[in-house]
N, C-alpha and C positions, 0 to 999 in steps of 0.2 A: 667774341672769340670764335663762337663756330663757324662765323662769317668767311676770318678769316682762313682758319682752316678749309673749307669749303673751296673757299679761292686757291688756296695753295697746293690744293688737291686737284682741282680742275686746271690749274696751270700746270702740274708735275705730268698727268694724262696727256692734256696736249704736247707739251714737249715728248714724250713718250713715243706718243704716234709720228711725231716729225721726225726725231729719229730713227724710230724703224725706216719710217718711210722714205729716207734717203740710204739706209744701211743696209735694209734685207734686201737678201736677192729675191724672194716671194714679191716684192713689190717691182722688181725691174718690168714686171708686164704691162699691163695698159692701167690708164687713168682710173677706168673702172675696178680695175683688181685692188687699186690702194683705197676707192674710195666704198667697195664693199668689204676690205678687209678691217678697216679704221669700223666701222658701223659695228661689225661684230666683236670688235674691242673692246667697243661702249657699250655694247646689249651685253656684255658677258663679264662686264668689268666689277660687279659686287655679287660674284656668285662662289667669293672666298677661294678662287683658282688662285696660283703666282701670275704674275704677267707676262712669264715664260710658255707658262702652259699654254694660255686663253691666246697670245699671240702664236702658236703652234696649231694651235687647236682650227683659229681661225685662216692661216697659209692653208694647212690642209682641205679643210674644207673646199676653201674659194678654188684649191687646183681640182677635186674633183667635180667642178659644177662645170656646162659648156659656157662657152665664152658669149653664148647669145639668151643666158638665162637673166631673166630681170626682176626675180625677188631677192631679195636680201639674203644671206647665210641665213641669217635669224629662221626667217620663213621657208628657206629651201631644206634646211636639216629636219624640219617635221613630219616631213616626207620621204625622208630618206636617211630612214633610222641606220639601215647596215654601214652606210656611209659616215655617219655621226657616231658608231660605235670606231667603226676604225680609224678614226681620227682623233677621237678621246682617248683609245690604247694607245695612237700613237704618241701623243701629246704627253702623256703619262698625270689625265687627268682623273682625281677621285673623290 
């Protein structure tokens, strides 16, 4: 039984990203922008956020990093707390 759930959790996530992914306009940017914004989906996906927020949370982020940066949101936000505060007020996450 957990199995399944498991599976039909991990299949509702990826449909999830697919859809943003062709829906939000935060993805209309480069290849890299949807595949660091999918990354911080999954790194932020059991920290009891909506999936509203966590996908907010994470557009915002990715627009304030330059486009030749090559760590992850994950690893870029720990460094850049005032940036991750204003993207969490913006998101309306708590």
């Amino acid at each position: 039984m957990k199995a399944r759930i498991t599976t039909l959790l991990i299949g509702t996530l990826f449909l999830f990203i697919a859809s943003i992914t062709v829906c939000s306009p935060a993805f209309a940017g480069n290849a890299y922008d949807t595949q660091w914004i999918a990354k911080c989906l999954m790194d932020n996906k059991d920290l009891g956020q909506p999936t509203e927020v966590v996908q907010k949370y994470c557009e915002c982020m990715n627009n304030k990093m330059d486009d030749n940066e090559n760590q992850s949101i994950t690893q870029w936000e720990k460094t850049h707390a005032t940036e991750r505060k204003e993207c969490s007020e913006k998101a309306g996450w708590k």
